[in-house]
C-alpha positions in Angstrom: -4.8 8.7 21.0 -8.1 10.6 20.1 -7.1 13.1 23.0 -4.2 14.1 21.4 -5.6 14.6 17.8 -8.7 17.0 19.5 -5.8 18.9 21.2 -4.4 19.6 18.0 -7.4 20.7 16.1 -8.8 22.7 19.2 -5.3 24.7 19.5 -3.5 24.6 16.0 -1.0 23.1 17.5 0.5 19.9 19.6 2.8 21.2 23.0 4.7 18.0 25.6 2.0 19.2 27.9 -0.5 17.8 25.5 1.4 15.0 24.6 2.1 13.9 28.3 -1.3 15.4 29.8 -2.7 12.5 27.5 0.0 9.8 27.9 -0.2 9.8 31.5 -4.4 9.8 31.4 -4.7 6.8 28.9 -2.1 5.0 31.0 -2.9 6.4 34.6 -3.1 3.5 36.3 0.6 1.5 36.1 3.1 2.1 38.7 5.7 4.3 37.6 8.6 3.0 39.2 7.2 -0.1 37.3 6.1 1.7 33.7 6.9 5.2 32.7 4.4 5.7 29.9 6.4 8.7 29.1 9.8 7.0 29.0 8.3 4.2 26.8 6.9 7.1 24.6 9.7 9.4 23.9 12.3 5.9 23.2 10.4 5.3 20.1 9.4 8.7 19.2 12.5 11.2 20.1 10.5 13.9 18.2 8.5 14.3 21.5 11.4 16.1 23.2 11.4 18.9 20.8 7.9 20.0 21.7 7.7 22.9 23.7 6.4 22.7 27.0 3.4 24.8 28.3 1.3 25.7 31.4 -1.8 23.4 30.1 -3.1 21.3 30.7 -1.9 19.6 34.0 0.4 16.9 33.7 0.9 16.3 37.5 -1.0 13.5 39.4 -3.8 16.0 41.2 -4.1 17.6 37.8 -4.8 14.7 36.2 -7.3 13.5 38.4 -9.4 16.4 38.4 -9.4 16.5 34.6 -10.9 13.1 34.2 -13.4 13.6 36.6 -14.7 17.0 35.3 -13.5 16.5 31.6 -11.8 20.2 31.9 -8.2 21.0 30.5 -9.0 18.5 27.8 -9.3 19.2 24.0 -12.8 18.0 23.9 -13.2 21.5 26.6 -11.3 23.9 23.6 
């Protein structure tokens, strides 16, 4: 979870969108009718639900997909 770590030394803070925009990369390639990576994520750590929710980065399919191919919205990016 290196992703999420740079996120929260590039902003100061940790948002969901963080969070989740990192989730669903690491595990971007299960099914989710199958696997919610998210689902599995906030049943053992409930404290993911008080985050607050922001613009960026993308945590929708397209989103995501441009991110890992051009490496932007990511912490690594600031």
């Amino acid at each position: 979870m290196k992703m999420v770590v740079n996120f929260a030394k590039a902003n100061g803070e940790l948002n969901r969108n963080h969070l989740e925009h990192s989730i669903k990369r690491n595990f971007g390639g299960f099914d989710p009718s199958e696997f919610n990576p998210m689902k599995a994520f906030m049943k053992c750590c409930q404290t993911i639900s008080t985050l607050k929710k922001a613009k960026k980065p993308s945590t929708d399919p397209i989103g995501l997909i441009k991110s890992s191919l051009s490496g932007s919205e990511t912490a690594l990016q600031g």
